[in-house]
Rosetta silent file (secondary structure, phi, psi, omega in degrees, C-alpha in Angstrom):
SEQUENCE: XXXXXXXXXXXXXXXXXXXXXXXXXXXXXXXXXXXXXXXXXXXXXXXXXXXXXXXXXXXXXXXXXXXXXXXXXXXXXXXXXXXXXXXXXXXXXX
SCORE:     score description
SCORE:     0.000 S_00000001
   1 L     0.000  132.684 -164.311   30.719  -11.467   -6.616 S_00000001
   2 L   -81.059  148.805  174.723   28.458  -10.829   -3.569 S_00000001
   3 L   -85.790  147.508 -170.995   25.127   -9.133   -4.808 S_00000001
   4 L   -37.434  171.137  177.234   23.921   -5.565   -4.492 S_00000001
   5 E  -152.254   78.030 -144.882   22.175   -3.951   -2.480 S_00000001
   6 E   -88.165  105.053 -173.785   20.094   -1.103   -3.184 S_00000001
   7 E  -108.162  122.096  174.472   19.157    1.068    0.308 S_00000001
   8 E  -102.296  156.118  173.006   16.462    3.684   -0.640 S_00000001
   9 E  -133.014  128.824  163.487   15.353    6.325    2.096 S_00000001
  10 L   113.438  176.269 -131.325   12.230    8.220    1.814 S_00000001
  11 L  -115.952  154.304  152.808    8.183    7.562    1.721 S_00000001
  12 L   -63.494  -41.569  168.971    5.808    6.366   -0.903 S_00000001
  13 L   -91.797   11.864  141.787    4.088    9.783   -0.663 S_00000001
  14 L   -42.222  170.339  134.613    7.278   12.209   -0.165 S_00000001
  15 L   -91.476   36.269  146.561    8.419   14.194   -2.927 S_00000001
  16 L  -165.682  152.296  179.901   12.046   12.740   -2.485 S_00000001
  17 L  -159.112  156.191 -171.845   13.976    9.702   -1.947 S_00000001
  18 E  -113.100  167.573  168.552   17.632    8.655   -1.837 S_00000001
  19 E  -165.957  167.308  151.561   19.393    5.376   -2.677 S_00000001
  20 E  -156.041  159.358 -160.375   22.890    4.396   -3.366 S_00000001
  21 E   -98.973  139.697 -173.578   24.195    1.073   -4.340 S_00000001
  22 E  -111.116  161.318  151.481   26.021   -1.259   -1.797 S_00000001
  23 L   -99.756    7.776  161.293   27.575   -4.357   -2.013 S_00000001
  24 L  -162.468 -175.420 -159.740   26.067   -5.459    1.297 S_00000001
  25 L  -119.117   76.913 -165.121   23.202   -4.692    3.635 S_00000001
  26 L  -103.295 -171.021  156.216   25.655   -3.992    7.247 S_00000001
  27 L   -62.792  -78.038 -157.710   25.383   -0.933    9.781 S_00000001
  28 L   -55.492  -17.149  150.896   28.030    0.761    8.072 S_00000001
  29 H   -35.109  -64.420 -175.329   26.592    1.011    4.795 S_00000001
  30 H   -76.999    8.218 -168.659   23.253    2.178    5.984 S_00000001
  31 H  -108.015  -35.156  175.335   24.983    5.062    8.314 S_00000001
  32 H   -46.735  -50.342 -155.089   27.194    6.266    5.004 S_00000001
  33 H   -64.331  -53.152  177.541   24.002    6.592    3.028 S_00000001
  34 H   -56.087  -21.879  140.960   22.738    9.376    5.835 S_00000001
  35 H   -18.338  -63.824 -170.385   25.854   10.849    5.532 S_00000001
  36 H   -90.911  -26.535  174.713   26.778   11.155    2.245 S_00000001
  37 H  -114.599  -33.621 -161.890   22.650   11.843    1.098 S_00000001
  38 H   -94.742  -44.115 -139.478   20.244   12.156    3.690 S_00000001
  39 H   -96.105  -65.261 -176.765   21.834   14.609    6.178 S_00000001
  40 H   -42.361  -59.413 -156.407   23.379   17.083    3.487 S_00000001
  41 H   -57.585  -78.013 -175.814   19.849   17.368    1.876 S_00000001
  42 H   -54.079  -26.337  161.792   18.197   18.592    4.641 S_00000001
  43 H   -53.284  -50.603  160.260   21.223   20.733    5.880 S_00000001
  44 H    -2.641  -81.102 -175.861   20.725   22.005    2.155 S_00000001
  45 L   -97.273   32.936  179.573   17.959   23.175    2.992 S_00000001
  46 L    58.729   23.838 -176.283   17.651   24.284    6.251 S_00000001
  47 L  -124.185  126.710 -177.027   16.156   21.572    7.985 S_00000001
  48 L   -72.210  129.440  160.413   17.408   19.663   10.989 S_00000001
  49 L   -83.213  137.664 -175.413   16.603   15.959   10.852 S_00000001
  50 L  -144.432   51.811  156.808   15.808   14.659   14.390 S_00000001
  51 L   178.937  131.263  179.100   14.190   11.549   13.957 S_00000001
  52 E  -115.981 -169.149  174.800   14.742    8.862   11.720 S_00000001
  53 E  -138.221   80.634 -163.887   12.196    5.496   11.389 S_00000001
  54 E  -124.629  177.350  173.876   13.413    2.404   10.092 S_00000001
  55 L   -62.923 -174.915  173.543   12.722   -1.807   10.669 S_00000001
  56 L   -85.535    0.453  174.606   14.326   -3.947   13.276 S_00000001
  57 L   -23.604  121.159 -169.980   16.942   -4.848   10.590 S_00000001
  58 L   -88.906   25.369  156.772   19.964   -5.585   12.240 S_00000001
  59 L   -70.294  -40.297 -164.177   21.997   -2.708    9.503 S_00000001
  60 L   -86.052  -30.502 -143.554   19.638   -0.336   11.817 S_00000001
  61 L  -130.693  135.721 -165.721   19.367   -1.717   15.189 S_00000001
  62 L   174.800  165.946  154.734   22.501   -3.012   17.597 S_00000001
  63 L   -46.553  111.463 -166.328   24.030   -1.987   20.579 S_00000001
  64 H   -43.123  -60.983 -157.667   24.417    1.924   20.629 S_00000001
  65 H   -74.308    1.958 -176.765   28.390    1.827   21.692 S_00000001
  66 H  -141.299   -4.750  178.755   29.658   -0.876   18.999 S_00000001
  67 L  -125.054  129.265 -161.523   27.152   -0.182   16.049 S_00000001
  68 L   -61.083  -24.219 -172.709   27.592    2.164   13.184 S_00000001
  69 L   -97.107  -38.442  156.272   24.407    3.098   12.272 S_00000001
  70 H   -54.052  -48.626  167.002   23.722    3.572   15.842 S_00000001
  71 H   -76.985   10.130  166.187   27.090    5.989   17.003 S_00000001
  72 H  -100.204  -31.377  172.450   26.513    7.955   13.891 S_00000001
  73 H   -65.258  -29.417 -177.024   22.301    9.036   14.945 S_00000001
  74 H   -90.639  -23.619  174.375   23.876    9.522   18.662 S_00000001
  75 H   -82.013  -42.131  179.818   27.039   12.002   16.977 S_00000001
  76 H   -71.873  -47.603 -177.762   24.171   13.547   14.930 S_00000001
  77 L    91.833   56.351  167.969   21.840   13.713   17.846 S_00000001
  78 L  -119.669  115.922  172.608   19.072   12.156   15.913 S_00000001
  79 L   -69.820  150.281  169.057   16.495    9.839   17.505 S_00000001
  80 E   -71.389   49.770 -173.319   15.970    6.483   16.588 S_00000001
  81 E  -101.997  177.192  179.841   12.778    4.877   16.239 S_00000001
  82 E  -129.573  158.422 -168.325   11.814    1.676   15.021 S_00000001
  83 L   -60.996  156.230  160.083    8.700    0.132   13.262 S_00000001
  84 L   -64.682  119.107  163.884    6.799   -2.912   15.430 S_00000001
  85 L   -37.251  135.547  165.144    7.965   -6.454   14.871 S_00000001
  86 L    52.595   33.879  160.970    6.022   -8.339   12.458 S_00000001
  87 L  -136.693   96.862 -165.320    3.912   -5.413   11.324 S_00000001
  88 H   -62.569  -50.541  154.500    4.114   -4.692    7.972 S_00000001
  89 H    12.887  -89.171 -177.824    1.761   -1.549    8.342 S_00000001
  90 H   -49.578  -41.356 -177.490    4.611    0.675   10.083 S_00000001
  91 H   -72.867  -14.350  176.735    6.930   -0.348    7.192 S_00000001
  92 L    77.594   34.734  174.733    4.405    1.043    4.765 S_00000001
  93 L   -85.671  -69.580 -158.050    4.576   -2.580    2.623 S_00000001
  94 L   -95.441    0.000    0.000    0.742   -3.097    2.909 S_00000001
C-alpha cells in the first residue's frame, strides 16, 4: 500500500489551516485540496484568493498547459508564486 500523504495549507501564525489525506504527493492532489477546502473557505467568507505561495515541489510547479495544479490557479485566476530554491526561510521551516 503506497503511503499517505498529508498536504496541509495555511501559516504557523494564521488562525486556520486545511489538510486532507492523499495517497500521493502529484499536481492533481494538491489542486483538489484548493478546491474542495481552500477556495470554498474564502468564498465562505467573502474573500477572493489571488495569490497562492508554495515550494518548487514539482505537485506545485510544471508547465502551465499540461499541469493540474497549474490550469486550475490559471481557471481560478489566482497567481502563483513560489518560495526561493534552497531557502528554507520562505518556506517558514527555520
Amino acid at each position: 500500500m503506497p503511503r499517505s500523504t498529508a498536504t496541509p495549507v495555511g501559516r504557523r501564525s494564521s488562525k486556520v489551516a486545511f489538510a486532507k489525506l492523499y495517497d500521493r504527493k502529484t499536481p492533481l492532489p494538491a489542486a483538489d485540496l484548493l478546491n474542495d477546502r481552500v477556495v470554498p473557505f474564502f468564498d465562505q467568507h467573502g474573500i477572493r484568493l489571488l495569490r497562492v505561495l508554495t515550494d518548487r515541489g514539482t505537485e506545485y510547479c510544471g508547465n502551465p498547459q499540461h499541469h493540474e495544479y497549474e490550469l486550475y490557479l490559471a481557471l481560478e485566476d489566482i497567481d502563483h508564486t513560489r518560495t526561493r530554491a534552497r531557502s528554507p526561510q520562505t518556506n517558514g521551516i527555520v
